[in-house]
N, C-alpha and C positions, 0 to 999 in steps of 0.2 A: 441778734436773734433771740436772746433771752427774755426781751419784751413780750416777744411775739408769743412765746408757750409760758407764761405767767398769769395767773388773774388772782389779784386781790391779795399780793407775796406771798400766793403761793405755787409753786411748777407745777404745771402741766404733764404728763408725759405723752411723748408723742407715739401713735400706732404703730406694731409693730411690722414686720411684713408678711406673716401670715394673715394678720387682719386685712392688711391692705391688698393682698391676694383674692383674698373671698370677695371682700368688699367690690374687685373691678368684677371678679367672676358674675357676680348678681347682679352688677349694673349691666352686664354685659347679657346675659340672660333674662332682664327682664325687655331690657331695648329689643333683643329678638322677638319674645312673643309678642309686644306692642306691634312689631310689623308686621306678624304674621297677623294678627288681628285685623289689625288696616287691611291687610289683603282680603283679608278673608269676607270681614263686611261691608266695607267701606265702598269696595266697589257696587254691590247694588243697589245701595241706600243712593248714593251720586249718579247712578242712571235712574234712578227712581225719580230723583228727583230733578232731572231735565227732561226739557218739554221733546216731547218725540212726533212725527207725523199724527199717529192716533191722537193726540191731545189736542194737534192744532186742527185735524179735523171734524173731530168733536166739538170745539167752540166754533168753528163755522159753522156746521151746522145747524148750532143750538142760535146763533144768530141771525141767520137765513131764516128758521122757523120764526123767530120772536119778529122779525121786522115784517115776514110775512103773511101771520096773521094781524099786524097791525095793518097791513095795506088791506088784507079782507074785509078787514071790518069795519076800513074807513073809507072804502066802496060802499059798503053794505044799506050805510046808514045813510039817509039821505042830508 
């Protein structure tokens, strides 16, 4: 193990446990607000962005129209 906290012959020393206390505290604390974020935006940005009934009948629509005035006006024209 003295490999291991060495660099360059010189020791390392290793954190104490008050550091190592804060240290999970914050890690612990920041993973919390990361999820309340996710909750928080995540969700409407991921229904935003799936296609819902109004979107597919919208591109029907807009296609109905497009193919339907081509049929008018390729009546129209002799």
């Amino acid at each position: 193990m003295d490999k291991q906290w060495s660099d360059n012959g010189a020791p390392l020393v290793s954190p104490d446990a008050k550091f190592r206390q804060e240290l999970a505290r914050a890690l612990q604390d920041t993973h919390h607000r990361q999820r309340v974020q996710r909750q928080l935006y995540s969700s409407p940005a991921t229904r935003h962005n799936q296609p819902t009934f109004w979107t597919f009948l919208g591109a029907i629509s807009l296609l109905m129209l497009f193919f339907g005035l081509g049929y008018y006006i390729g009546r129209k024209t002799p």
